[in-house]
N, C-alpha and C positions, 0 to 999 in steps of 0.2 A: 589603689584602694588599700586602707589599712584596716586589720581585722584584730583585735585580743579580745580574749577569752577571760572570763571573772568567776568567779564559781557557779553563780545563779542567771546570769544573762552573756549575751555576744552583743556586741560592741561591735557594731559598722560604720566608718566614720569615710566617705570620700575628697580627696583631697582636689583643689581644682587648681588646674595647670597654670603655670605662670603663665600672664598676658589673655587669660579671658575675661573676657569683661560681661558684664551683667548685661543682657539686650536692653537695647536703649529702648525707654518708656515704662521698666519696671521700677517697683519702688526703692526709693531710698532712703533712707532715716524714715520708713516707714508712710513715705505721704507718696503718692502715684508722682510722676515724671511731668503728665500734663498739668496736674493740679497745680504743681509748683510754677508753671508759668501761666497761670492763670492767673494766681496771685501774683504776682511782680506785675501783670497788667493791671490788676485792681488798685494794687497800690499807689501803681504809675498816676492811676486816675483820682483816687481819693486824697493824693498830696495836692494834685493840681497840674502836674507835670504833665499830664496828656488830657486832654478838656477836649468836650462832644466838639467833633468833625477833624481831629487830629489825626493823623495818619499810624498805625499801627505797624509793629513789625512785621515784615510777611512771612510767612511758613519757613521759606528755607533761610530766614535771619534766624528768628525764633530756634530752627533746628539745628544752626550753628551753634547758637551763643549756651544752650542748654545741653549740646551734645544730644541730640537724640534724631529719630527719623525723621521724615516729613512727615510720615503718619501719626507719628505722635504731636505734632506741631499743631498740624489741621484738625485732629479730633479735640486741644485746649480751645484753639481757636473756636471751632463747632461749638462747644459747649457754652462759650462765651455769647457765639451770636445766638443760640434759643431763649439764652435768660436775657437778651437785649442790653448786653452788655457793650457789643459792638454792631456794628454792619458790613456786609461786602460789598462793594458795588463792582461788577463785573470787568473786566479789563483794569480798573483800578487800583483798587487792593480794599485793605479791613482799616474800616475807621474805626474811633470813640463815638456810639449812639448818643443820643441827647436821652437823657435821663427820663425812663416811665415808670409811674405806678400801675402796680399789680392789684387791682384789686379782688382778693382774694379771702381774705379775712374782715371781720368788723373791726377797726379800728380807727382812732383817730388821725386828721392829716399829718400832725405831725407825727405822732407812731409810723405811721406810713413814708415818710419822708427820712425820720430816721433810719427806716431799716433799708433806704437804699442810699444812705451813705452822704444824703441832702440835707443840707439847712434850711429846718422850714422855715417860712415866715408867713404874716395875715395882717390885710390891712384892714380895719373893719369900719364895711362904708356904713351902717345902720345900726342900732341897738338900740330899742323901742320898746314901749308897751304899745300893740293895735288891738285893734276891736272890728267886729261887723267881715270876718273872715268865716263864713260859712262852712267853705271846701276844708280849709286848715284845720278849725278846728272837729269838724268830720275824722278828719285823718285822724283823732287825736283819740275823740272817743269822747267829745267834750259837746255841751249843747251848742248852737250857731252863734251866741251873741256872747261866748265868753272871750275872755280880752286871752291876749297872748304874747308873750316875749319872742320879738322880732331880731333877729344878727344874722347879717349878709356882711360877709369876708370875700374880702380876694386875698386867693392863697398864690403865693411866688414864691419862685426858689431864685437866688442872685437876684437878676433885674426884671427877670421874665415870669410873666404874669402865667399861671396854671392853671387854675380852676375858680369861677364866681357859685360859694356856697351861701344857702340861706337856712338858717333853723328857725323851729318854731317850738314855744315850750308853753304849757300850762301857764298863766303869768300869779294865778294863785297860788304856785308854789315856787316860782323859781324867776318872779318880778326883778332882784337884785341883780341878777345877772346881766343887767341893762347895763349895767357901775362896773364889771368885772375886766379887767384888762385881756382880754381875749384876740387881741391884737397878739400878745405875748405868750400867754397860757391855753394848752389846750380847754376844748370846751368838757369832752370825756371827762381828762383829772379833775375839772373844776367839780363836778355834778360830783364826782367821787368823793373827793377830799371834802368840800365845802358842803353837800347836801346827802352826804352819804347813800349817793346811787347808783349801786351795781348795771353797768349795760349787759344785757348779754345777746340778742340776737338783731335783727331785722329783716323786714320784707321789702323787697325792694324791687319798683319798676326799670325797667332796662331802654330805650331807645336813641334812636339820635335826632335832631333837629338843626335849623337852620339858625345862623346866629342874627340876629337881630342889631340896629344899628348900634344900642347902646354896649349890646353884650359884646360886640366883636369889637367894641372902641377897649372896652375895661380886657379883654384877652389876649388882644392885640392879631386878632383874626381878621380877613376880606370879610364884610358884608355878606351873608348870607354861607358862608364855610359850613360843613358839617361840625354838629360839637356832639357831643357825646351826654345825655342825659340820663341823670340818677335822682327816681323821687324812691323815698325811704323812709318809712316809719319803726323808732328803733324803740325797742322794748327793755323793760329794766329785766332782770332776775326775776321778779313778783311776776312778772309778765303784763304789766302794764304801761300803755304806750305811754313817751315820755318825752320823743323828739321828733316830730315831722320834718324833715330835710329834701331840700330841691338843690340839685350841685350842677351846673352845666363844666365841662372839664375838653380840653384840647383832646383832641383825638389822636394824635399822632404823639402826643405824652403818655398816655393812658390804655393801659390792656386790662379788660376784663377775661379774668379763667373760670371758667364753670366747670366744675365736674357732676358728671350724670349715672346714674346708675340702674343696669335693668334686672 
């Protein structure tokens, strides 16, 4: 230990011995030990180099190639499999999971899709004006025999088909949108950009159901599978309803988070 003396303070400065090395799993350049091979996993994955059901490295590869414990291996690991980034299958080892959405926040599919790293896409089997929808336009706030702008999408990412959505809008205000390339464009940015309409929150029913012959043909489910159901009425800023939406969505793509509070 070296010690000098300055007029107004002491100076303790400890010197560390040739050949000790920093415990493996602390940080370096400032980012943790695990994080960093976490990322080189995400990366792995968002080039394309490791694609859902690919075999991952195991703990003590990972604690090789990064120099660190197995306990730092298995805690990046850990952290990967809570955000559903991978899986373990027992005796096996750690795959690449198939890609889900969190839904968590209000946002569009493809904002949703972006933030996990996905190319959205939507094929859009409907875009209509109807009429004589009582329930719908209920949800809306609207009398029973006003007409209403109908878009049923199927939402896929690559070749596999995600989720069959349908919206529903006032069609005296937002009739055009029948024309709107929504195969391409979100529906969110369009109502933004095009009709200047803040979303900000909605109410949303939660349960699951059986798929039915057409819907497990369009998702590419067994006949009668569990699918995951989301009816939602979403509200602008003003606070007036502005989208009735029915989404059925795979289940085993899709985690709903709730937080509760007492």
């Amino acid at each position: 230990m070296l010690i000098r003396i300055l007029p107004d303070r002491l100076i303790v400065s400890a010197a560390i011995r040739p050949g000790k090395r920093l415990m493996a799993g602390n940080h370096r350049n400032g980012t943790p030990v695990y994080k960093r091979i976490q990322t080189g996993i995400r990366k792995g994955i968002e080039s394309g180099e490791l694609k859902p059901g690919d075999l991952v490295a195991s703990e003590r590869e990972l604690a090789k190639r990064h120099k660190v414990s197995l306990m730092t291996a298995r805690h990046a690991l850990g952290g990967l499999e809570r955000e559903g980034v991978v899986e373990r299958r027992r005796g096996a080892g750690t795959f690449v999971a198939s890609p889900k959405i969190h839904f968590n926040k209000l946002m569009s599919y493809s904002e949703h899709m972006s933030s996990r790293g996905l190319s959205p896409r939507s094929r859009v089997l409907v875009a209509k004006i109807i009429e004589y929808e009582p329930e719908v336009a209920a949800r809306l706030g609207l009398p029973a025999t006003s007409a209403l702008v109908k878009i049923e999408r199927l939402r896929e990412t690559g070749d596999a088909p995600f989720a069959l959505e349908t919206c529903y809008l006032p069609a005296s205000e937002f009739a055009e949108l029948v024309k709107a390339p929504l195969g391409r464009v979100s529906l969110f940015a369009t109502l933004e950009h095009d009709y200047g309409v803040d979303l900000a929150y909605a109410d949303e029913e939660v349960d699951a159901t059986a798929a039915e012959a057409n819907l497990a043909e369009l998702l590419g489910v067994p006949r009668g599978a569990s699918v995951l159901r989301i009816r939602q009425v979403i509200y602008s800023s003003k606070g007036k309803a502005t989208i009735y939406g029915v989404g059925f969505y795979r289940s085993e793509r899709h985690t709903l988070f709730i937080r509760r509070f007492r």
